[in-house]
N, C-alpha and C positions, 0 to 999 in steps of 0.2 A: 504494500500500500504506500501512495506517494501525498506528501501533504505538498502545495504549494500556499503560502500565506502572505497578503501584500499588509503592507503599513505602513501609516505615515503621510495619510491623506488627512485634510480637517479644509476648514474653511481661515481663509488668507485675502488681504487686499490686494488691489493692483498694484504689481510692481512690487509685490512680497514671492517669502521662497517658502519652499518645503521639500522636503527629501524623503523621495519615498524606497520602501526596502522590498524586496521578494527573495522568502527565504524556502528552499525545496528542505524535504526531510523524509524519513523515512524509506524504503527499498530503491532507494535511485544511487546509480555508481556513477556514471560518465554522464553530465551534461553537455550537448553539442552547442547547440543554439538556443538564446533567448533572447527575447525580445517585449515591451511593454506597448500595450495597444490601451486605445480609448475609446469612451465610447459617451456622447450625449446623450441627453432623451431626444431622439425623434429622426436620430441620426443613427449610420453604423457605425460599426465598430473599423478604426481605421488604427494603421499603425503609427505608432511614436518613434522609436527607438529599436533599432537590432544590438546584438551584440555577440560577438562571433564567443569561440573557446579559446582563440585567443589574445581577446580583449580589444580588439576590433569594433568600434560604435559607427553604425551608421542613423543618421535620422531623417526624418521628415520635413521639408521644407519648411514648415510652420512652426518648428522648435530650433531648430538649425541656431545655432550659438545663444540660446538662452537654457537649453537643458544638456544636462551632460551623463550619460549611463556608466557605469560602470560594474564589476563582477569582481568578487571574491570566490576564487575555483575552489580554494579551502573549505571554503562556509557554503559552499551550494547557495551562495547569495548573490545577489541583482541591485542594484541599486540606480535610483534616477533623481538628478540633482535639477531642480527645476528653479529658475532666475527668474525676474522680470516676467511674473504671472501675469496673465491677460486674462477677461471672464470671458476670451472665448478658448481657453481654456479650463473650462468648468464640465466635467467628465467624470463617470466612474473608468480608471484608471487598473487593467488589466495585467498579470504577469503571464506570462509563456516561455513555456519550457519546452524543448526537443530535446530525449534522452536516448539514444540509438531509434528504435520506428516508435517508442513512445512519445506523445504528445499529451503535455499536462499546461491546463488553467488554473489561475487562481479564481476568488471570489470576487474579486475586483473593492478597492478602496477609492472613495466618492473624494474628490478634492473639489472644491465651490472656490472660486476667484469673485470677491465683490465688497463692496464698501460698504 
């Protein structure tokens, strides 16, 4: 059994930070790929941030120099460092994990930008 758990989502002003974590546990060895995706009400779910195994970050035009991903391979952890919040960044915020042909989600943590 695999847990994946996000955290470190709340509510923040414009132009505030927050750092958020996804940590895997339980029956997983080798993480390949992970990646944090978001997702609005009324919208889909789109991608943020990749990040390869070996620490490799690519993102999405619309975070492109205000978020920054990064991995602890040790800790089976993910981490996403978010700058200069926008409320059109107001999303429940998704972790994803590729483990050899395993694919695990998290529960997704709700991050609200607004004054």
């Amino acid at each position: 059994q695999v847990q994946v758990l996000e955290s470190g989502g709340g509510l923040v002003q414009p132009g505030g930070s927050l750092r958020l974590s996804c940590a895997a546990s339980g029956s997983i060895f080798s993480i390949n790929h992970m990646a944090w995706y978001r997702q609005a009400p009324g919208k889909q779910r789109e991608l943020v941030a990749t990040i390869s195994s070996g620490g490799n970050p690519n993102y999405a035009d619309s975070v492109k120099g205000r978020f920054t991903c990064s991995r602890d391979n040790a800790k089976n952890t993910m981490y996403l460092q978010m700058n200069s919040l926008k409320p059109e960044d107001t999303a429940a915020y998704y972790c994803y994990i590729r483990s050899g042909v395993n694919l695990y989600w998290g529960q997704g943590t709700q991050v609200t930008v607004s004054s």
